[in-house]
MIMAR-752926 format. One record per residue: residue number from 1; chain; x, y, z of N, C-alpha, C in turn. Coordinates in Angstrom, 1 decimal, always signed. Atoms other than C-alpha are relative to their C-alpha. Layout:
<pts>
    i  ch      nu      nv      nw     cau     cav     caw      cu      cv      cw
  NUM   A       X       Y       Z       X       Y       Z       X       Y       Z
...
</pts>
This chain:
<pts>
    i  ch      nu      nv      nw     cau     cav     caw      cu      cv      cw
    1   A    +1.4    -0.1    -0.4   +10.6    -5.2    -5.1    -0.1    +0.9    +1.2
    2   A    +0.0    -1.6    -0.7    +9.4    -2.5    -3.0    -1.6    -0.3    +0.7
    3   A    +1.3    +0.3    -0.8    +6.5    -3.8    -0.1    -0.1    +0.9    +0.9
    4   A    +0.5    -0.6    -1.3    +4.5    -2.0    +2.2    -1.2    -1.1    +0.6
    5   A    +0.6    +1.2    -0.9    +3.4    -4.4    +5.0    -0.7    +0.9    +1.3
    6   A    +0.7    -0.5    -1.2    +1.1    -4.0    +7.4    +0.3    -0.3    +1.6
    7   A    -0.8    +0.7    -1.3    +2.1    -3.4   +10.9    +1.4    +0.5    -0.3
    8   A    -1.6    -0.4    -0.1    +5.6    -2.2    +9.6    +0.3    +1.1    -0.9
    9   A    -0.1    -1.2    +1.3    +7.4    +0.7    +7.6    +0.2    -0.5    -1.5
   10   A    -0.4    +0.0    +1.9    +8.5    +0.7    +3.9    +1.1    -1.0    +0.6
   11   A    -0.9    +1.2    +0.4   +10.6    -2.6    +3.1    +0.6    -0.3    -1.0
   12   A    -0.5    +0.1    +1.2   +12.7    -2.6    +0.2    +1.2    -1.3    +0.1
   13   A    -1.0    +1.2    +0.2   +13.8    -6.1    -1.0    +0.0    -0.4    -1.3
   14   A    +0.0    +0.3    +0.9   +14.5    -7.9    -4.0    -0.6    -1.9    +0.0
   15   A    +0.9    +1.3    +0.0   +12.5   -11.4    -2.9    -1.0    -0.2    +1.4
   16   A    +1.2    +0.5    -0.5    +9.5   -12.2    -1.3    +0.7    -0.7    +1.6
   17   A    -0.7    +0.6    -1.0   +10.5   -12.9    +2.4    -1.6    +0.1    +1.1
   18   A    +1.1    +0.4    -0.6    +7.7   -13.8    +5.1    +0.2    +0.7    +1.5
   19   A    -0.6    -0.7    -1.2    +7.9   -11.6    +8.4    -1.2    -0.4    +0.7
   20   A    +1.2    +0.4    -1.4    +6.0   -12.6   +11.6    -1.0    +1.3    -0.3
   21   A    +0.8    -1.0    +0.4    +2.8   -10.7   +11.5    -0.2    +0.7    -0.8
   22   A    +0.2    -1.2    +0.4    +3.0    -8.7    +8.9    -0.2    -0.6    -1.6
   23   A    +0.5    +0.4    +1.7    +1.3    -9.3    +5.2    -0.1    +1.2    -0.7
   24   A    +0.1    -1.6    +1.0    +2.2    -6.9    +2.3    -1.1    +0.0    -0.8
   25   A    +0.9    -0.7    +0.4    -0.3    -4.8    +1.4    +0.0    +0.6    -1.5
   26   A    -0.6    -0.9    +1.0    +1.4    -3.0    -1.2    +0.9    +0.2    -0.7
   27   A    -1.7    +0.7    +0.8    +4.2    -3.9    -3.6    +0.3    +0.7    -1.4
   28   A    -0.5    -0.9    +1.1    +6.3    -2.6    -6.3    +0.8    -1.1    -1.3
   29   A    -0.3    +0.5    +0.5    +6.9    -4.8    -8.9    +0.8    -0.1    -2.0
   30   A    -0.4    -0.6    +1.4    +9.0    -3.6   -12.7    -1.3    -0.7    -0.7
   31   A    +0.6    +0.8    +1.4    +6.9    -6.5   -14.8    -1.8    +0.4    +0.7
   32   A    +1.6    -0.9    -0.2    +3.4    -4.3   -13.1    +0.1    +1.4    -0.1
   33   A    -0.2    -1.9    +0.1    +2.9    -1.0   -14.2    +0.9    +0.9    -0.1
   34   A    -1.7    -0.8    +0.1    +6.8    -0.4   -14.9    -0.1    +0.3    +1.7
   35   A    -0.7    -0.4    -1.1    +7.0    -0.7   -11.2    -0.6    +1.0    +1.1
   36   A    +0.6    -0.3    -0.8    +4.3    +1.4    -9.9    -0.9    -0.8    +1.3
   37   A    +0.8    +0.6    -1.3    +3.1    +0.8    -6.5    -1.4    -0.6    +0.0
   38   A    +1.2    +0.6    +0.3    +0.3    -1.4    -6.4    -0.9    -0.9    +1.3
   39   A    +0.5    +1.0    -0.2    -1.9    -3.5    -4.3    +0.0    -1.3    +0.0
   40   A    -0.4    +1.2    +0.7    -0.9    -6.7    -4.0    -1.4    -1.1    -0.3
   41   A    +0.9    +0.5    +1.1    -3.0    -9.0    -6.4    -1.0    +0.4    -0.6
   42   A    +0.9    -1.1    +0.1    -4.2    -6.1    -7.8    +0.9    +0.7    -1.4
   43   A    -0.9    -1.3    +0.8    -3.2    -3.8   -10.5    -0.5    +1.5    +0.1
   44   A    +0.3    -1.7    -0.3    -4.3    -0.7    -8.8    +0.9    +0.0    +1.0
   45   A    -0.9    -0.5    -1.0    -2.0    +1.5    -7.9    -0.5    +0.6    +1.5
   46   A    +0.4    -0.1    -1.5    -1.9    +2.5    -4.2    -0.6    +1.8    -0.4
   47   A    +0.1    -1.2    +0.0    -1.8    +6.4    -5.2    -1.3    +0.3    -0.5
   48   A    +1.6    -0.2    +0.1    -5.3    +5.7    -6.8    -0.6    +1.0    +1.5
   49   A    +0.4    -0.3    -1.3    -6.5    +5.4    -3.0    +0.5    +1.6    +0.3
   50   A    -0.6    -1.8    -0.4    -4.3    +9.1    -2.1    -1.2    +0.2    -0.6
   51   A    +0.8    -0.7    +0.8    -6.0   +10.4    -5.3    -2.1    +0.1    +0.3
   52   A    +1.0    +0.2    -0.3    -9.4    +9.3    -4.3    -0.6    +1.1    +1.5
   53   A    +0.2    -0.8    -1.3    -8.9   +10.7    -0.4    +0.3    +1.7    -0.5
   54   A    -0.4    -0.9    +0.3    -7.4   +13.5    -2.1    -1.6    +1.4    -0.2
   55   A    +1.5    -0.5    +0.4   -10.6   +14.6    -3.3    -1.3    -0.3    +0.5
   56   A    +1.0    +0.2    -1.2   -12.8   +13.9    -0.4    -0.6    -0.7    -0.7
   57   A    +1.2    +0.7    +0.3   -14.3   +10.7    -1.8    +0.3    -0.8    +1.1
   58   A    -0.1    +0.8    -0.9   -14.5    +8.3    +0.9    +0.3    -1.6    -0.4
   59   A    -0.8    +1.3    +0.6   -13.1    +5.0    +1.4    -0.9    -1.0    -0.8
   60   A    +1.2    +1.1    +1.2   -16.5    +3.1    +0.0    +0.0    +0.3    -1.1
   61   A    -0.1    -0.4    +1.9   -16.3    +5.0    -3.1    +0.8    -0.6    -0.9
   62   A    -1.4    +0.4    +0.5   -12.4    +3.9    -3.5    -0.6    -1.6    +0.0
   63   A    +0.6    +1.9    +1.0   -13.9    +0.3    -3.2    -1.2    -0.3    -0.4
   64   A    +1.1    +0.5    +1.4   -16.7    +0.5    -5.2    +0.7    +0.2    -1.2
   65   A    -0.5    +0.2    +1.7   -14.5    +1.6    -8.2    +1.1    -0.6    +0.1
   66   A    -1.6    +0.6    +0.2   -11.5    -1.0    -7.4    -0.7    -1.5    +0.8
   67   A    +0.8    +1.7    -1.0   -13.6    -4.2    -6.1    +1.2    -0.9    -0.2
   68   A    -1.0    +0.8    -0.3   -10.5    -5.7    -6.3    +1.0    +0.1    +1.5
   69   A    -0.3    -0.2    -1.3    -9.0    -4.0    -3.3    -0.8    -0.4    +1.2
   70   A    +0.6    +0.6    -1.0   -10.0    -5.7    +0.0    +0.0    +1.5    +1.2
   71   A    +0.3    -1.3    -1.3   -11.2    -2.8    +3.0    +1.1    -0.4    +0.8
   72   A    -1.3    +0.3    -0.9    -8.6    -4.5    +5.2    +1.2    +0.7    -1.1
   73   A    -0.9    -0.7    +0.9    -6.1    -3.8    +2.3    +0.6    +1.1    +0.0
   74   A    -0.5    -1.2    +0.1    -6.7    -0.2    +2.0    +0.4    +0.3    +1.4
   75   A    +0.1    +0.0    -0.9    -7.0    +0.0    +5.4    +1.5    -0.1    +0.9
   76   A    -1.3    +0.5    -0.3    -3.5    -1.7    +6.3    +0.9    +1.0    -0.9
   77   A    -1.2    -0.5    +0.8    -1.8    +0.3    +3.3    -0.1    +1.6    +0.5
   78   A    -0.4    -1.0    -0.3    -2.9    +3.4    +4.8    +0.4    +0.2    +1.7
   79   A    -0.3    +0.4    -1.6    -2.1    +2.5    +8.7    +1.3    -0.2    -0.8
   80   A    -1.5    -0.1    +0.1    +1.3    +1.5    +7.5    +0.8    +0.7    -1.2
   81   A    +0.0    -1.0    +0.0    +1.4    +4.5    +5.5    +1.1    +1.3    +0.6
   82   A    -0.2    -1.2    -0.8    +1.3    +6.7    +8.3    +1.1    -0.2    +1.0
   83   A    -1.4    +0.4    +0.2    +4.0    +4.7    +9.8    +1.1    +0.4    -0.3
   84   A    -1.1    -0.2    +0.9    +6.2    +4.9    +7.5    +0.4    +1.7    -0.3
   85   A    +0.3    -1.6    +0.2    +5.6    +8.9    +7.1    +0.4    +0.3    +1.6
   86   A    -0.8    +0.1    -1.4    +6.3    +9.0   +11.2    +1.0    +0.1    +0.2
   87   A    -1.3    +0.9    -0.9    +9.2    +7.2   +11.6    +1.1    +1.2    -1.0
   88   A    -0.7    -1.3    +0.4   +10.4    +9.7    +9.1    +0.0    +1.6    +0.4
   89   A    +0.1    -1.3    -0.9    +9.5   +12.7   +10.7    +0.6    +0.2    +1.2
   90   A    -0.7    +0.1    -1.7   +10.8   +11.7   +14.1    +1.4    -0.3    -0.6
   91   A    -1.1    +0.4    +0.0   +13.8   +10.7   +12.6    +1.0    +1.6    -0.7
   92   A    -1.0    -1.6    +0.6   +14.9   +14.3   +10.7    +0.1    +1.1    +0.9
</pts>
């Protein structure tokens, strides 16, 4: 399983583990979408959201067509994100 938590980078585990502060946003599960990145309790993928910003629609648009995703949600998936995108940049 493959989480993105908020508050922290990319997390790759194979069980469900509980970390102070930090609630995944964004999970990777085989038996969802063969494994695409998703939302957790959601079956939208996260690359929706990119695809959405990608094309200048703004973030109310992306949750008016996914009322399943919480504003906090996207919000946390793209904050720990950019994170995660950082920590690799500073690191190469």
């Amino acid at each position: 399983m493959l989480c993105l938590n908020a508050g922290t980078e990319l997390e790759s585990t194979n069980r469900e583990i509980e970390m102070p502060n930090t609630v995944p946003v964004v999970h990777s599960d085989p038996d969802i979408l063969g494994g695409t990145p998703v939302f957790v309790g959601t079956r939208v993928p996260f690359r929706n959201l990119i695809d959405y910003l990608e094309r200048n629609h703004s973030l109310d648009e992306f949750l008016d067509s996914f009322p399943s995703v919480s504003r906090e949600q996207a919000v946390a998936s793209l904050e720990a994100a950019h994170e995660a995108v950082s920590t690799l940049a500073h690191s190469a």
